[in-house]
Structures are given as structure tokens and as C-alpha cells.
N, C-alpha and C positions, 0 to 999 in steps of 0.2 A: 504494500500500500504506500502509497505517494502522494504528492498533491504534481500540478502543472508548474509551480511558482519552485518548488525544489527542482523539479527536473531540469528550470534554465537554470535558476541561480545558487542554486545550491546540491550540488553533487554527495552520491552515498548516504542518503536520510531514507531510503526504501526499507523497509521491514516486513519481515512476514507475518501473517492473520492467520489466524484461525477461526472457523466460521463451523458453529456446532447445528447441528443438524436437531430441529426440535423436535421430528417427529418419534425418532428412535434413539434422542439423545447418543448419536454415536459421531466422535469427534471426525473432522474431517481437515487434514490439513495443507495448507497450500505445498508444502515442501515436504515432503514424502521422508524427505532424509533425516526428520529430526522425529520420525516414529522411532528410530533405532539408534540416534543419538544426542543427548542431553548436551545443551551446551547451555550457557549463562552470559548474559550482555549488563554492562554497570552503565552506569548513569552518576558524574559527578558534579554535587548542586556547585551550579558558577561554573561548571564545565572545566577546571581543571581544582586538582588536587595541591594544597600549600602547604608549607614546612612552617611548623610550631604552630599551629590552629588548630582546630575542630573542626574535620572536613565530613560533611555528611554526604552515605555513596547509597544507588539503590541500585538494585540487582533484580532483573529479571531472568525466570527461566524459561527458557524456550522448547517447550512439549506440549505434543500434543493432549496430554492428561491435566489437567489443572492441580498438580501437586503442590505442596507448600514446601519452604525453604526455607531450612535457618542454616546457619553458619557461625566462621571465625575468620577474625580479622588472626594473623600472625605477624608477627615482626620476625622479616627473614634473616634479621642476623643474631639471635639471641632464640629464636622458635617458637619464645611462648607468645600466649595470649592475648593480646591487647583490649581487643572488645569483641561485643557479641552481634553477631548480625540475626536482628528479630527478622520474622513473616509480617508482612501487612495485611494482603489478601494472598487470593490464591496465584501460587506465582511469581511474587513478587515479594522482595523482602530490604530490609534496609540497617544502617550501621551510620553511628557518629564517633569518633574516632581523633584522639591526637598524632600529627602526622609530625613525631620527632625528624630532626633535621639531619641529613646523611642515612638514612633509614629506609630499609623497602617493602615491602609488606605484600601479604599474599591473601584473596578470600578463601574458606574451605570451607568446603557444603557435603553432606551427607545424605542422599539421597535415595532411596530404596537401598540403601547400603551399598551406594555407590557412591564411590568421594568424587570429588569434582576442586579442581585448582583453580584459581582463575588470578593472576600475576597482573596487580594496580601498577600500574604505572609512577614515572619518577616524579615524584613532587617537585614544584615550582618554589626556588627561596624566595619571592616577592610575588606580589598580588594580593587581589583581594575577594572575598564570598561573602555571596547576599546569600542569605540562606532566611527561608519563612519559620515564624515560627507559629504557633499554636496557643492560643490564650483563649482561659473561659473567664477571663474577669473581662477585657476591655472587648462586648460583643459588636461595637460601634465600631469598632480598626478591625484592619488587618495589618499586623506586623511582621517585621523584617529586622534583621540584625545581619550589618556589617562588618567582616571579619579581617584584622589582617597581623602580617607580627612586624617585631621591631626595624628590621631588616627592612622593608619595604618604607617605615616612616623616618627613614632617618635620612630621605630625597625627599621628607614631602613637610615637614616639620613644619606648623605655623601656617601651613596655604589652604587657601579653599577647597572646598569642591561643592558641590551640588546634586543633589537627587531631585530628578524630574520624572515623575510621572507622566506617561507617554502614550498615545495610538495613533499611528500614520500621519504624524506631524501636529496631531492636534496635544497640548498639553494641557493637564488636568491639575497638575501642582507641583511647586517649585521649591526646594528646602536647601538655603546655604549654611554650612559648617564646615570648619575648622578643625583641620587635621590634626593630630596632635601626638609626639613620639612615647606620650605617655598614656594616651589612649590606643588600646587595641580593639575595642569593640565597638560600636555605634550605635544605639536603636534609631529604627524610623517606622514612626507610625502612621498610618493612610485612614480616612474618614471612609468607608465603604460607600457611601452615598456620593464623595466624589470619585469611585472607579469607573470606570468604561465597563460596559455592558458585554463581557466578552473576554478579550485578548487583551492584557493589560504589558506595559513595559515600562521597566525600570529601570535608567538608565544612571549610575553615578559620572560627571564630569571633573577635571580638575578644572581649575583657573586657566588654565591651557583649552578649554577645550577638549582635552584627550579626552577616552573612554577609558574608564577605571575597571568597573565592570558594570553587566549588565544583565539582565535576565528577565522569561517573560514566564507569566503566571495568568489563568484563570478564574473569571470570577461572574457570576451567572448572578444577575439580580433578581430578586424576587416580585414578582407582578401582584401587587396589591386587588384584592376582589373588589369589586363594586358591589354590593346589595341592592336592588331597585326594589 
């Protein structure tokens, strides 16, 4: 599955579906080859992985059976532990995790008692993750927390930047702040009445212009009834 708009401008976003058959519930899948072999694709929030942060990764599996998946994060030079990768739904499961610096880390999944490797890639020493977070007290926001370590603020000390909220050039809201070498974290909070009805984007800028990071998130507003 694809769209037309990846196929010009953005290359290798294709994935494969599966489309379950409701009448005999019997799965039916586009790729024949993954009846006979499990494989697992991650997903990392802010799209790359950073060194001394809490980088959160999700992990799907790819079968045609809707099995559930937990896991381990391992630190592959030492072998233990580090964190645990829960199940969300079926299929798909997730980990947040400290990405020490010079360090490589491996996921292992166990699956019908069958292990499964799957080798993270090398973390970035600068950069930054927007990463959502989850709140039942402030039901009025949706919030975000910016992420970054010392290394990356110690070019950025003292300057601006900016979070704009975004869709197809139209912006929704504008938030400047100040970088700081002794800030690693950020919250930013969004009024859900001012989101886009849809495909929402997040964009941080420096004082430059530059893109800091960026990522897009969903958010479906709810249609008030009318009573006549």
C-alpha cells in the first residue's frame, strides 16, 4: 500500500497489508512469503535514534497471524538488559529506553519460541525528539516533550527557536523559546480546539530558520450532535 504523492516524492514508504477475509475469518496475505517467515520492522519517534536521551522505538511484526510481541532491548556490549519492550495491540509493541553514548543495542523477541534479532541502529551524538506524551489530567492539550543532550546545546546555548504548528502552509500556532545548555527537556502544550482536523505538523525552527526536528501526528475532532 502506497499513496501517489510517495510514489513521486518520496521513494521506499510501500508496505505490505493484510486484508482478512470476514466471511471465514481466514487470513489472507498480500506476500505469500511472510506465511513462512516472521520478520519485524521498528519505527523510531523523530525518526532517528540519540545518544544520552530516552529514545522511544515501536516495533511491528509482520505475519500473517495477528500474534502479540514482547521483547528486550540488550546492550550489545555488556549483554544485559536494559528495558523491556511491552505489546500495545496485536502486532505491534513498543520500548523507551536510555541510548548511552558509544553503545549498540539489539531488540529480542520470542515468539512461538522462536527468537527473533533485530540490530537498532547507531545512534546520532546530536539532535533532537519530539516525542507525545499521554496525560489524563490536562484533557484540553495534547502534549509533546522535546528531547535533546548536552552535546547538541553546547552550539545552541542562549538562541531561539520556535514550535509552529502546521498544515500545508496554513499555521495554527507559534511558540518562541530559549535554548538553554542546562535545559535538556522542553514541554509544549497544544489547545486541541486549535488543531487541524486531521494531519497535524510540528515543526521546531532555530533562529536560522533551520529545521531542528519535526514530526506529524493525528488528531480527529469530534463532531458535536445537534438535538432538534
Amino acid at each position: 500500500m502506497d499513496t501517489q504523492w510517495n510514489k513521486i516524492f518520496k521513494k521506499g514508504t510501500s508496505f505490505f497489508i493484510t486484508i482478512q477475509n470476514i466471511n471465514d475469518s481466514t487470513l489472507i496475505s498480500f506476500d505469500k512469503k511472510l506465511k513462512d517467515k516472521l520478520t519485524i520492522d521498528y519505527l523510531v519517534e523523530s525518526n532517528q535514534l540519540i545518544e544520552d536521551i530516552y529514545n522511544t522505538v515501536y516495533f511491528k511484526l509482520n505475519s500473517p497471524a495477528h500474534l502479540k510481541i514482547i521483547g528486550q532491548i540488550i546492550d550489545k556490549n555488556t549483554g544485559l538488559e536494559v528495558a523491556k519492550i511491552y505489546n500495545q495491540n496485536n502486532s505491534i509493541a513498543k520500548t523507551n529506553f536510555l541510548h548511552k553514548a558509544n553503545t549498540t543495542y539489539k531488540a529480542v523477541f520470542d515468539i512461538k519460541q522462536q527468537i527473533l534479532e533485530l540490530q537498532l541502529p547507531k545512534a546520532s551524538f546530536d539532535g533532537f525528539s519530539l516525542q507525545k506524551i499521554k496525560s489524563d489530567i490536562d484533557d484540553d492539550f495534547i502534549n509533546f516533550k522535546l528531547l535533546t543532550n548536552t552535546f547538541t546545546l553546547k552550539s545552541k546555548n542562549n538562541t531561539l527557536a520556535y514550535a509552529i504548528l502546521h498544515k500545508k502552509g496554513n499555521i495554527k500556532s507559534s511558540a518562541p523559546f530559549k535554548l538553554s545548555s542546562k535545559i535538556l527537556t522542553y514541554n509544549l502544550k497544544f489547545l486541541k480546539t486549535d488543531l487541524f482536523d486531521g494531519l497535524n505538523t510540528i515543526t521546531i525552527f532555530n533562529d536560522k530558520n533551520d529545521i531542528l526536528v519535526q514530526r506529524n501526528f493525528y488528531h480527529k475532532k469530534l463532531k458535536k450532535l445537534i438535538s432538534l
